[in-house]
KOLTOR-867343 format. One line per field, with one value per residue (C-alpha): residue number from 1; residue in three letters; x, y, z. Coordinates in nm, 4 decimals. Layout:
N
pos	c(NUM|...)
code	c(ALA|...)
east	c(X|...)
north	c(Y|...)
up	c(Z|...)
//
This chain:
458
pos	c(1|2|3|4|5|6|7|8|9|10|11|12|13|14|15|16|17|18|19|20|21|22|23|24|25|26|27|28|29|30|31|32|33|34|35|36|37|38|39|40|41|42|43|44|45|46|47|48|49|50|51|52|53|54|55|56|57|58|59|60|61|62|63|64|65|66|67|68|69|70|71|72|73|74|75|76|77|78|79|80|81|82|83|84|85|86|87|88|89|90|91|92|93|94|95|96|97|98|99|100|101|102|103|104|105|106|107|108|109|110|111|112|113|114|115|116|117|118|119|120|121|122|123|124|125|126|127|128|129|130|131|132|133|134|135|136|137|138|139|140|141|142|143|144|145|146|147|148|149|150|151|152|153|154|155|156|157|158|159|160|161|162|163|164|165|166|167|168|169|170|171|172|173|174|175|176|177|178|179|180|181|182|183|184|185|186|187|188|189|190|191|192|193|194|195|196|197|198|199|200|201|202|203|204|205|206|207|208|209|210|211|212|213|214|215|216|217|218|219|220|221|222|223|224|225|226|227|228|229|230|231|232|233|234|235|236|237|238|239|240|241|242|243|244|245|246|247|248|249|250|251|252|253|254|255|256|257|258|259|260|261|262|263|264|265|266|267|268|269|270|271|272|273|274|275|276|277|278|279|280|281|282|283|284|285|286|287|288|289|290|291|292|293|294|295|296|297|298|299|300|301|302|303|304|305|306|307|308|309|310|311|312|313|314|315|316|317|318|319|320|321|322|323|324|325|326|327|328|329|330|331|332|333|334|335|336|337|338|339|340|341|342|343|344|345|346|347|348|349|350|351|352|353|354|355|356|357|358|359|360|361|362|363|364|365|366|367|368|369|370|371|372|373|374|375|376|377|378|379|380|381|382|383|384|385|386|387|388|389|390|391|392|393|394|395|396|397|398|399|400|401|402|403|404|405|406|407|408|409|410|411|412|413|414|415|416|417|418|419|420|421|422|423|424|425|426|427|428|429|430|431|432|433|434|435|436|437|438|439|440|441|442|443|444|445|446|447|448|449|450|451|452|453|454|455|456|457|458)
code	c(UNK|UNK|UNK|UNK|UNK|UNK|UNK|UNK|UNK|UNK|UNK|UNK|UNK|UNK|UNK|UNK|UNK|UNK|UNK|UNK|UNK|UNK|UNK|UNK|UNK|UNK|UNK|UNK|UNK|UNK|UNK|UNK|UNK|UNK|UNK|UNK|UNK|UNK|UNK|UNK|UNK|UNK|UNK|UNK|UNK|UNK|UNK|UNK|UNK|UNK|UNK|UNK|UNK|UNK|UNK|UNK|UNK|UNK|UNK|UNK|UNK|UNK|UNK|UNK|UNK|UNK|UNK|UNK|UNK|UNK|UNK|UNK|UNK|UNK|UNK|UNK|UNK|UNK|UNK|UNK|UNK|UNK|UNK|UNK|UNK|UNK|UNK|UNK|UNK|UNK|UNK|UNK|UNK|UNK|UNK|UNK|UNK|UNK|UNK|UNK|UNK|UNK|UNK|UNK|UNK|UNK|UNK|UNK|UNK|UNK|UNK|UNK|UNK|UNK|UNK|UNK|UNK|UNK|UNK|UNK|UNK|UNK|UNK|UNK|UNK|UNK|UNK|UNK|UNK|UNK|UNK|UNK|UNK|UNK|UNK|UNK|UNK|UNK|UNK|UNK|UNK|UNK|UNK|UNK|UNK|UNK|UNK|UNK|UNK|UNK|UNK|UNK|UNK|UNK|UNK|UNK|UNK|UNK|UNK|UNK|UNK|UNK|UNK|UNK|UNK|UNK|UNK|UNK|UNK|UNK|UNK|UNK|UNK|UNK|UNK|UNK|UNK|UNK|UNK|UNK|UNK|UNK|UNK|UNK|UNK|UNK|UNK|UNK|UNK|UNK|UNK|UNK|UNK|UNK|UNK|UNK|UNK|UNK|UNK|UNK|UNK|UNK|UNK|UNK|UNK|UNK|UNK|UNK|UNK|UNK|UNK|UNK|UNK|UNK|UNK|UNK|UNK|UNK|UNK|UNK|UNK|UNK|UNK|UNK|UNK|UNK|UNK|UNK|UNK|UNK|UNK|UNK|UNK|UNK|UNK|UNK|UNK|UNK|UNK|UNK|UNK|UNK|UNK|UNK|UNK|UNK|UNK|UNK|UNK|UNK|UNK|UNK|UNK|UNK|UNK|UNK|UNK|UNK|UNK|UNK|UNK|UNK|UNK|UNK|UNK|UNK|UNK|UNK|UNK|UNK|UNK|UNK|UNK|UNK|UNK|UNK|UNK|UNK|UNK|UNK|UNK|UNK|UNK|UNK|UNK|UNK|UNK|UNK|UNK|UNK|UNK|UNK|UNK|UNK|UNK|UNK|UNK|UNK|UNK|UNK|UNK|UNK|UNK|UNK|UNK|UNK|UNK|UNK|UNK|UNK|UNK|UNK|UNK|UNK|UNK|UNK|UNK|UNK|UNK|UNK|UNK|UNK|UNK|UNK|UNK|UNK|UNK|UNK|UNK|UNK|UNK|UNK|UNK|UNK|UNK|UNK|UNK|UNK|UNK|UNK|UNK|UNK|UNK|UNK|UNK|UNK|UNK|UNK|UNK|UNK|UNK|UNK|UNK|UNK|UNK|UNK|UNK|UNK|UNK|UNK|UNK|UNK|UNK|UNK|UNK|UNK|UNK|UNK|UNK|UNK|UNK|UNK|UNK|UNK|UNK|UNK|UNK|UNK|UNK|UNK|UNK|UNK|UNK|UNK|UNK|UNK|UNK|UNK|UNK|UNK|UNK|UNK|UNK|UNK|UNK|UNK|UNK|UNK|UNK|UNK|UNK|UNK|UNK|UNK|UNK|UNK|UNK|UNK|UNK|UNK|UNK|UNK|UNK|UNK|UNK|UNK|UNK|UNK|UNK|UNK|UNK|UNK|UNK|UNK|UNK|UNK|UNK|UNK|UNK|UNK|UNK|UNK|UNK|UNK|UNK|UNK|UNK|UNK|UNK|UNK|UNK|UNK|UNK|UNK|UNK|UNK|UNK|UNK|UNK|UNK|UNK|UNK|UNK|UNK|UNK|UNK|UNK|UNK)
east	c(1.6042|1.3430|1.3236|0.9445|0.8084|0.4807|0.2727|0.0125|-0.2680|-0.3903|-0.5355|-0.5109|-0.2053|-0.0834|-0.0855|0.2447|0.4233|0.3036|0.3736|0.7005|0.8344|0.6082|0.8142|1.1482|1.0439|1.2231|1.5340|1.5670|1.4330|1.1299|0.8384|0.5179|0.2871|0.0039|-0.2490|-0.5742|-0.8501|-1.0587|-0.8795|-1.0920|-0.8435|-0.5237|-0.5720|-0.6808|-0.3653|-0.1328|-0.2855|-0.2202|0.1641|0.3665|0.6097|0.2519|0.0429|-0.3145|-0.4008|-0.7250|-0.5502|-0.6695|-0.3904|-0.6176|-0.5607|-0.2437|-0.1548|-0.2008|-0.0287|0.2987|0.2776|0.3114|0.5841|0.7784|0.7977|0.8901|1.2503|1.1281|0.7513|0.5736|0.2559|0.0463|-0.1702|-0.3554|-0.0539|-0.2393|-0.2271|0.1577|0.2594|0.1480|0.2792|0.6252|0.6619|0.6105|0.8784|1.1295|1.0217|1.0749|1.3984|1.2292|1.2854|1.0003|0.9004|0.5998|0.4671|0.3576|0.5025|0.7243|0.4168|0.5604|0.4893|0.6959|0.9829|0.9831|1.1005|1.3892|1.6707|1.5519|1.5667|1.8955|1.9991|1.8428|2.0211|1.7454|1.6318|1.2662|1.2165|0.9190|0.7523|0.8991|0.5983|0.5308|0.4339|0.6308|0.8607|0.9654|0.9797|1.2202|1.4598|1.4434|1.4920|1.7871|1.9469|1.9647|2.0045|2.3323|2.4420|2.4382|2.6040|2.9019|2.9827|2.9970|2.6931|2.4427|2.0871|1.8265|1.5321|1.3631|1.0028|0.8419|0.5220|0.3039|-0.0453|-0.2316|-0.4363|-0.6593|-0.4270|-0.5182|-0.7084|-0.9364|-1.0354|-1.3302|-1.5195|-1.5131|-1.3066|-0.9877|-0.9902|-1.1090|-1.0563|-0.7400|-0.6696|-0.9050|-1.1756|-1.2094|-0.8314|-0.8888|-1.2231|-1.0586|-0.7561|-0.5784|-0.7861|-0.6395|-0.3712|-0.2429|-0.0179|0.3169|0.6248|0.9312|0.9783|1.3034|1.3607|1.0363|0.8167|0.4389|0.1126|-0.1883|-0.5077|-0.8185|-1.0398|-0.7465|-0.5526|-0.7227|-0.6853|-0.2923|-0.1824|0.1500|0.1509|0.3792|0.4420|0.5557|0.5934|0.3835|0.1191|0.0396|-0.0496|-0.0626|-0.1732|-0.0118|-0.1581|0.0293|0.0600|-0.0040|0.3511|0.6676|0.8595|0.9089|1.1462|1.4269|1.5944|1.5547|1.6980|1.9317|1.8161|1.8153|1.9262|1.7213|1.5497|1.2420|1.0800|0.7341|0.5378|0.2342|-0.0573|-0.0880|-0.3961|-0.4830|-0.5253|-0.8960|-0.9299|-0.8604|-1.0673|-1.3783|-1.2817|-1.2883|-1.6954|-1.7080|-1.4995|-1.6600|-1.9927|-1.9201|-1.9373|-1.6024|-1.6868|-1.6235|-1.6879|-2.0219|-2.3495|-2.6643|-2.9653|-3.2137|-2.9277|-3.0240|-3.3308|-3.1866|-3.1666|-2.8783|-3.0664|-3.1368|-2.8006|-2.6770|-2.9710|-2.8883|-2.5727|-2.7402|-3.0062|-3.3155|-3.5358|-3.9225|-3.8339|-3.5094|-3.4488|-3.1615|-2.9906|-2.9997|-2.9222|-2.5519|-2.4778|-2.5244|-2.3418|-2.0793|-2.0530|-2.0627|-2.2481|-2.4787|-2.2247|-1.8993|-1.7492|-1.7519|-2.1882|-2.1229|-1.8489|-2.1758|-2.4158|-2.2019|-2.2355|-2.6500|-2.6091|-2.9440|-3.1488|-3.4411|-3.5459|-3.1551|-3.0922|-2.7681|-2.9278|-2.6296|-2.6895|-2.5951|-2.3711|-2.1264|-2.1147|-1.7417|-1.8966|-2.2216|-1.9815|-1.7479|-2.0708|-2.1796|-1.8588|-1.7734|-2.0361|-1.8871|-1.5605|-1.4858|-1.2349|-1.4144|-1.2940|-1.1181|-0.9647|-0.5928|-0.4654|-0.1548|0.1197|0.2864|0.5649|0.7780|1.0851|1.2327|1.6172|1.7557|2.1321|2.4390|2.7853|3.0916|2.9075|2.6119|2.2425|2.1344|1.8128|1.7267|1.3537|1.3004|0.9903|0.7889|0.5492|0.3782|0.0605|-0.1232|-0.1670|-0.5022|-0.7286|-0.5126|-0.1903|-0.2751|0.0013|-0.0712|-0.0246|0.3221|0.4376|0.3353|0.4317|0.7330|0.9206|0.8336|0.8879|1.2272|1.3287|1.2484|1.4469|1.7483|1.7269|1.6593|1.9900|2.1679|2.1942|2.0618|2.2816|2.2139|1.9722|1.6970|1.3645|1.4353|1.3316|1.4789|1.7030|2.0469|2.2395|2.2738|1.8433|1.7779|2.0318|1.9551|1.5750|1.5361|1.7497|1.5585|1.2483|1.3174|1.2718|0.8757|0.8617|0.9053|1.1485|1.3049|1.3993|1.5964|1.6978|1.9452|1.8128|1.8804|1.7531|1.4195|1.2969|1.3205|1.3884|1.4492|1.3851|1.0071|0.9367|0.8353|0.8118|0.8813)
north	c(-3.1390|-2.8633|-2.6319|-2.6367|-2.2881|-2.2841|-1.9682|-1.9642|-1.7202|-1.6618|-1.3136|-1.0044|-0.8791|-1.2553|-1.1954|-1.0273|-1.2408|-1.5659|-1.4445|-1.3091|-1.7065|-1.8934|-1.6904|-1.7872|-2.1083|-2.3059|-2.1294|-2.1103|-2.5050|-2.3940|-2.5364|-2.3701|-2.4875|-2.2303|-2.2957|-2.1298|-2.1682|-2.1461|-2.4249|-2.2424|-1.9146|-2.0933|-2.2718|-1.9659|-1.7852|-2.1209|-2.0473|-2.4608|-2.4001|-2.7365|-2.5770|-2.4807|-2.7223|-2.5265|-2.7252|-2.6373|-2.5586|-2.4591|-2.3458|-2.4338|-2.7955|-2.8349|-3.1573|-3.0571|-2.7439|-2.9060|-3.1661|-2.8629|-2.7038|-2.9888|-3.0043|-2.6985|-2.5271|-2.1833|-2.0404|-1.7206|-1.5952|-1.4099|-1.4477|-1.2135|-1.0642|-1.2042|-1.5596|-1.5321|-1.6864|-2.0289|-2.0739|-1.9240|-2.1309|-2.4384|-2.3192|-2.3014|-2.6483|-2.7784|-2.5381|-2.3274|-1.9992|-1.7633|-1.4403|-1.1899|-0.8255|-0.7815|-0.5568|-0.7568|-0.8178|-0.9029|-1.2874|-1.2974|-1.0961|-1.3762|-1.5855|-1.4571|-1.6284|-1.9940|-1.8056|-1.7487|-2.0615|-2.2215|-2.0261|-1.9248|-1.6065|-1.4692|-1.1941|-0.9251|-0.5488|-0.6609|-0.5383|-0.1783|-0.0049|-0.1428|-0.2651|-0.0390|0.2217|0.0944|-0.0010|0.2874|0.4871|0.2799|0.2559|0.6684|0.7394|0.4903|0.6721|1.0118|0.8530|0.6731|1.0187|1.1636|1.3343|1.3690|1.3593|1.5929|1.5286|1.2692|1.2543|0.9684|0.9407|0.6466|0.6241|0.3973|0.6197|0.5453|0.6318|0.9685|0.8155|0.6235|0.9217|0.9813|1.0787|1.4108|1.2694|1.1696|0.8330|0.5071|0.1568|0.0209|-0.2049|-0.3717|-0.0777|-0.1151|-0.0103|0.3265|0.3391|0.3417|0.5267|0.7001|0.5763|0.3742|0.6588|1.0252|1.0313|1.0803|1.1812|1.4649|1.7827|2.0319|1.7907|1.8264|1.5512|1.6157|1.4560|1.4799|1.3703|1.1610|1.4344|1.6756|1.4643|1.5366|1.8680|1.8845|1.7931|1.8557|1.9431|1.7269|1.8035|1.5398|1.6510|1.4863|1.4194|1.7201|1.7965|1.5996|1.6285|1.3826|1.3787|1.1966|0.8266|0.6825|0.6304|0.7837|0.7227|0.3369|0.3445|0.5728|0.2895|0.0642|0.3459|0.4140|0.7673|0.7508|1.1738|1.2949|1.6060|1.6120|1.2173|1.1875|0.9616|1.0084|0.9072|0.9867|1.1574|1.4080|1.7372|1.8116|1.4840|1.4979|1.7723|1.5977|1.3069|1.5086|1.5503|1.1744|1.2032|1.4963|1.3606|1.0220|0.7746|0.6107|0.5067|0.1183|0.0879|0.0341|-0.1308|0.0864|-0.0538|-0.1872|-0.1087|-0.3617|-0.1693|0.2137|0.4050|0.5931|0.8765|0.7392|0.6515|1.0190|1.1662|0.9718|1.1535|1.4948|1.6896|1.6272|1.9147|1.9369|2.1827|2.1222|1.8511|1.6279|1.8245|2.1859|2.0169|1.8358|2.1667|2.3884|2.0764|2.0961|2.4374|2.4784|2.6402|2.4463|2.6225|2.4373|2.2088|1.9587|1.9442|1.8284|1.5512|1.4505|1.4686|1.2620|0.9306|0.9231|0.9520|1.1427|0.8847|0.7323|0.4906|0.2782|0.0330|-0.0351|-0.3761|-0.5137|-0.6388|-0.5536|-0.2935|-0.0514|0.3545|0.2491|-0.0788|0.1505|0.4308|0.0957|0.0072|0.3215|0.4003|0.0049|0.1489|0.4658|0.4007|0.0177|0.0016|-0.0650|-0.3188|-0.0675|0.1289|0.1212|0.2058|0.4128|0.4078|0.7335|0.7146|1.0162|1.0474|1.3745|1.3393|1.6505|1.6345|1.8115|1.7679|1.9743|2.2430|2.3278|2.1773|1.9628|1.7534|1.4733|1.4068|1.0766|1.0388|0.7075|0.6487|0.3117|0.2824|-0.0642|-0.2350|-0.4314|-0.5447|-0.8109|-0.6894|-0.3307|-0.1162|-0.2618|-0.6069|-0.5604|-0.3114|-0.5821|-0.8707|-0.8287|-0.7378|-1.0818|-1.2864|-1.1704|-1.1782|-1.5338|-1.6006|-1.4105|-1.6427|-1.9201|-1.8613|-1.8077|-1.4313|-1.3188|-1.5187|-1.3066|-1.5065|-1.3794|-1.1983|-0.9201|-0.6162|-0.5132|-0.2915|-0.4476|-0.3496|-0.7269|-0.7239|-0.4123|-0.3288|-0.6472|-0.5665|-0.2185|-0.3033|-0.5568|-0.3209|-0.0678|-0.3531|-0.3794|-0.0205|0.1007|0.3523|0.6537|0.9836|1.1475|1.5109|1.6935|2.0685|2.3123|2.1705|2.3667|2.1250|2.4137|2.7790|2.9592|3.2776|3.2239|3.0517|3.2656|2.9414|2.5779)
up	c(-1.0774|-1.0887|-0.7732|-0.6302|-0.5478|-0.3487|-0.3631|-0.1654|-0.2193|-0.5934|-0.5924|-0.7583|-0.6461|-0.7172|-1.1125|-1.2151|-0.9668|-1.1032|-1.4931|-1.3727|-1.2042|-1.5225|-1.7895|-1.5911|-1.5182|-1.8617|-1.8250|-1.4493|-1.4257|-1.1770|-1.1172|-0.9446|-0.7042|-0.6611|-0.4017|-0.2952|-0.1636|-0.4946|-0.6892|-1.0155|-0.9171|-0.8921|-1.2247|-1.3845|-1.2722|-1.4318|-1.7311|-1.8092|-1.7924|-1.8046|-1.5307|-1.2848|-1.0752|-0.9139|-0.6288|-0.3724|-0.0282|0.3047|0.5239|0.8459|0.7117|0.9337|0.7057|0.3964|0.4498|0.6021|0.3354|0.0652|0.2432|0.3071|-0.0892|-0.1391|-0.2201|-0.0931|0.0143|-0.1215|0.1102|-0.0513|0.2158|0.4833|0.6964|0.9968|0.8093|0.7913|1.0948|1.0951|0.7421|0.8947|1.1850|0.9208|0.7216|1.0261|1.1066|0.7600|0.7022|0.4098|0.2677|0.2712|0.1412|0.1974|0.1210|0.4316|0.7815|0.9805|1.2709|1.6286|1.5474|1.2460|1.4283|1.7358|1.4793|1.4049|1.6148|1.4860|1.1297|1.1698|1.3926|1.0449|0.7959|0.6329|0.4764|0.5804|0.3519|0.4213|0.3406|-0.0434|-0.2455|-0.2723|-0.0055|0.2138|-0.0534|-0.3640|-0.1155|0.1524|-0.1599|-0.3390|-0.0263|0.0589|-0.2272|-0.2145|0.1494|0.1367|-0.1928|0.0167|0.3084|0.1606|-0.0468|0.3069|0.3504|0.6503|0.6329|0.7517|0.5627|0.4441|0.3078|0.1329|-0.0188|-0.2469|-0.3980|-0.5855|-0.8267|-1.1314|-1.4213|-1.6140|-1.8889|-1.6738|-1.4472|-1.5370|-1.1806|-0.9554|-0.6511|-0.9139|-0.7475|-0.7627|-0.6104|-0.7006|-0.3929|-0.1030|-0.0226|0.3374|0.3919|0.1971|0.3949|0.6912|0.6561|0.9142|1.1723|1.5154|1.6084|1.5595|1.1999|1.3853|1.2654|1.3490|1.1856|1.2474|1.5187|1.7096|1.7435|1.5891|1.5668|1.3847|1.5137|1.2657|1.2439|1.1456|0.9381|0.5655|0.5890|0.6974|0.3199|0.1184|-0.2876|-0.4772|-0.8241|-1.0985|-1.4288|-1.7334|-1.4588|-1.2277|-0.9134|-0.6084|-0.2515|0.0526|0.3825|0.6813|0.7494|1.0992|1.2258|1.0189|1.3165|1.2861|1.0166|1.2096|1.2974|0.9809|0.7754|0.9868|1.0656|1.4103|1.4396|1.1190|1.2016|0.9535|0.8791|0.7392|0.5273|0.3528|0.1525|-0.2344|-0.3569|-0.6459|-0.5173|-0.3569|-0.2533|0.1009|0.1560|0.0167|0.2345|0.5327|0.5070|0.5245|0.8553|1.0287|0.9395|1.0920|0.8073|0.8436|1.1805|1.2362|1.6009|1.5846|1.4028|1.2726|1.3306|1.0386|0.7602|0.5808|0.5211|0.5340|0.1643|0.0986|0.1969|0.5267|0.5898|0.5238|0.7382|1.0509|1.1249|1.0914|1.3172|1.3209|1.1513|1.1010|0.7749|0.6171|0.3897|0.3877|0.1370|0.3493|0.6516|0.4902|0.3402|0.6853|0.9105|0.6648|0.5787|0.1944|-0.0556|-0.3599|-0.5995|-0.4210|-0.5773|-0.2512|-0.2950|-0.6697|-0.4849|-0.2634|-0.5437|-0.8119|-0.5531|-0.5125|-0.1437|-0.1734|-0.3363|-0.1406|-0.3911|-0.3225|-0.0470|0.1488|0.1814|0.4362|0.7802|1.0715|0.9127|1.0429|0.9006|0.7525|0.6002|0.4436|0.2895|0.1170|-0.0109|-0.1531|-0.2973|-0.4277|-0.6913|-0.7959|-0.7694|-0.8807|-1.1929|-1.4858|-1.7440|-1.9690|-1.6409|-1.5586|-1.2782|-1.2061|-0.8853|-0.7820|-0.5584|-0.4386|-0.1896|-0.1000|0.0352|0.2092|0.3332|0.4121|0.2643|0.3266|0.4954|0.2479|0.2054|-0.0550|-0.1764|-0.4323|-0.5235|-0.6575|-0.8115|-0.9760|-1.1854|-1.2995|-1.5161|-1.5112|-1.8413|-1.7937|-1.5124|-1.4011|-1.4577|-1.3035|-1.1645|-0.8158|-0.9436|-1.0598|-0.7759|-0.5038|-0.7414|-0.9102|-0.6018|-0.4517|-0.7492|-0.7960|-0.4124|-0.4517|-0.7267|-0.5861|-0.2601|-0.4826|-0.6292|-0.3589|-0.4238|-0.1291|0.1674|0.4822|0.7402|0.9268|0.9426|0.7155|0.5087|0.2025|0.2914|0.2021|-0.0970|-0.2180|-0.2054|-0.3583|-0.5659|-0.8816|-0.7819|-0.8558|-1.1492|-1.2988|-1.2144|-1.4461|-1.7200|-1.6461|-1.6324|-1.2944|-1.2878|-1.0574|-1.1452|-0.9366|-0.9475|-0.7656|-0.6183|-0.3598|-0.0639|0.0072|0.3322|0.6087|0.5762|0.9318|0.7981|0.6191|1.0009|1.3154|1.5102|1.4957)
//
């Protein structure tokens, strides 16, 4: 008898992980049910496999979606993370497996005694970012531990870039997942993490220009600037006494400082609407966050708020996305700043057919064993090979699809509402991984996190 896998949700980041459980399908005796809204997406995505079934499903349809579950060996949500939760208190009903990319909300978490009174294995954060990272980071952190060593230090890092032959704009960057989230970045909280033991924070309109330079060879320079909250995962890792924790953002170097203008200016602003936008040009829309002047034009007045020259690099930045132009319309209503600049830069910065993508992700390990300091930096790299099978595709994807397969097959045992942070998750994961091409290299070093004697203060 075939076991029934129900994905629900066929978008982009859907792809790999479909391809992944349709190519395993005859040997592993699967069969996939792939529901979506669009029932034109989900049968685009089964590509007329015998093994796949596309079927038009709205999870507010409380019927339909119990009647899918309740036919299903295990459920993957591909779904909104704020769309998890009725799906997951289905699958407790009906005693299903699940599995998500999403962070574990407080919803999902409530769940899990009846997980575990049920047996059942909730798995979640298995894409990327959360995901690759929290196994990779594992895998090394309880490598270090069970040789005997302490940790200090540890720094993590992912991106999702547009891959060296497809950058082909000023800013080194272009959409690779939903714009709105890179739009609004760092915004809803200081970036908070500990360094040397003392707690730090970094406010919004500071955070782009606190960055760190990463090097990885073959593909150059780097810049990371500070996620919201490093601290959350002291715990999970089980680094409850580390004395430097931070995670960050990838971005090629000079980004972050362009990005800043955006912030200081006011653009990324979310809170509130602009009147008439629908009628504004993209010179308007620039103007209306700067002082009014009966002689300067638009362009003097962005260069003296901001502070640069016509020769800096930062105008050309400004210049290269037509925010000057009169003659274009932002032609949305009732729009906020944040919704305007997503606009602006949906048209600069959208993947083009040709484009691929590209996935850095970097982990720096510092630790002490038998009385002297050490560090590992494991670094990643994953290019996309097409439009739909981009590197973001199979980060998020391929994670899922074969978390599912290892609960399917009884692989994964331990019950509960979980990350995947256990050896018996990540270890045949990040395994099978380096297979499609997504692969760490780690390299041993002096450890070169703190030095008292460069610092007058801490």
């Amino acid at each position: 008898m075939s076991k029934n896998i129900l994905i629900i949700g066929a978008g982009r980041s859907a792809s790999s992980l479909i391809q992944y459980l349709l190519n395993k399908s005859a040997q592993e005796n699967l069969h996939l049910t792939i529901g979506d809204l669009s029932l034109e997406l989900a049968q685009r995505k089964t590509n007329n496999h015998p093994n796949a079934t596309a079927i038009a499903l709205d999870i507010n349809n409380v019927n339909q979606r119990q009647t899918e579950i309740q036919k299903a060996d295990i459920v993957i949500s591909m779904l909104p993370a704020h769309m998890h939760i009725d799906v997951a208190k289905d699958c407790v009903t009906f005693k299903k497996n699940m599995v998500t990319a999403s962070y574990v909300s407080d919803a999902m978490q409530s769940l899990d005694a009846e997980v575990k009174a049920n047996g059942l294995v909730f798995m979640n954060e298995i894409g990327l970012d959360p995901g690759i990272d929290h196994m990779s980071a594992m895998k090394v952190i309880d490598e270090i531990k069970s040789k005997g060593g302490k940790m200090i230090l540890f720094e993590s890092f992912c991106g999702g870039l547009v891959a060296p032959e497809s950058d082909t704009n000023l800013w080194n960057y272009k959409f690779t997942w939903a714009p709105r989230n890179v739009v609004l970045a760092g915004q809803g909280g200081a970036a908070k993490f500990i360094q040397e033991g003392k707690y730090k924070y970094i406010p919004y309109h500071k955070l782009f220009r606190r960055t760190e330079f990463l090097e990885v060879e073959g593909y150059g320079k780097f810049e990371g600037y500070g996620n919201r909250d490093s601290l959350k995962y002291r715990s999970v890792y089980g680094l409850d006494d580390i004395l430097t924790l931070y995670r960050g953002t990838i971005r090629r170097v000079g980004y972050s400082k362009a990005w800043n203008m955006f912030v200081q200016l006011g653009m990324t602003d979310d809170t509130y609407v602009m009147e008439d936008s629908e009628n504004m040009s993209y010179r308007d829309f620039i103007n209306s966050f700067l002082p009014y002047s009966p002689t300067d034009s638009v362009e003097i007045k962005t260069r003296i708020q901001l502070g640069i020259e016509q020769d800096d690099i930062m105008w050309d930045k400004l210049l290269e996305l037509d925010l000057f132009n009169p003659n274009k319309k932002v032609g949305l209503k009732n729009a906020s700043p944040a919704q305007i600049l997503e606009h602006i830069l949906s048209e600069s910065w959208s993947l083009q057919p040709e484009d691929k993508d590209m996935i850095v992700m970097y982990h720096k390990f510092g630790y002490e064993i038998n009385g002297e300091r050490k560090q590992i930096d494991s670094k990643m790299v994953c290019i996309g090979d097409d439009q739909t099978y981009t590197a973001m595709a199979k980060t998020v994807g391929l994670p899922v699809a074969m978390a599912t397969l290892q609960i399917l097959n009884g692989n994964i045992k331990t019950p509960g509402v979980q990350l995947p942070i256990r050896k018996e998750v990540y270890e045949p994961i990040l395994k099978e991984l380096e297979d499609f091409g997504v692969i760490f290299k780690e390299t041993e070093m002096p450890y070169i996190g703190y030095n008292p004697d460069k610092l007058l203060g801490n």
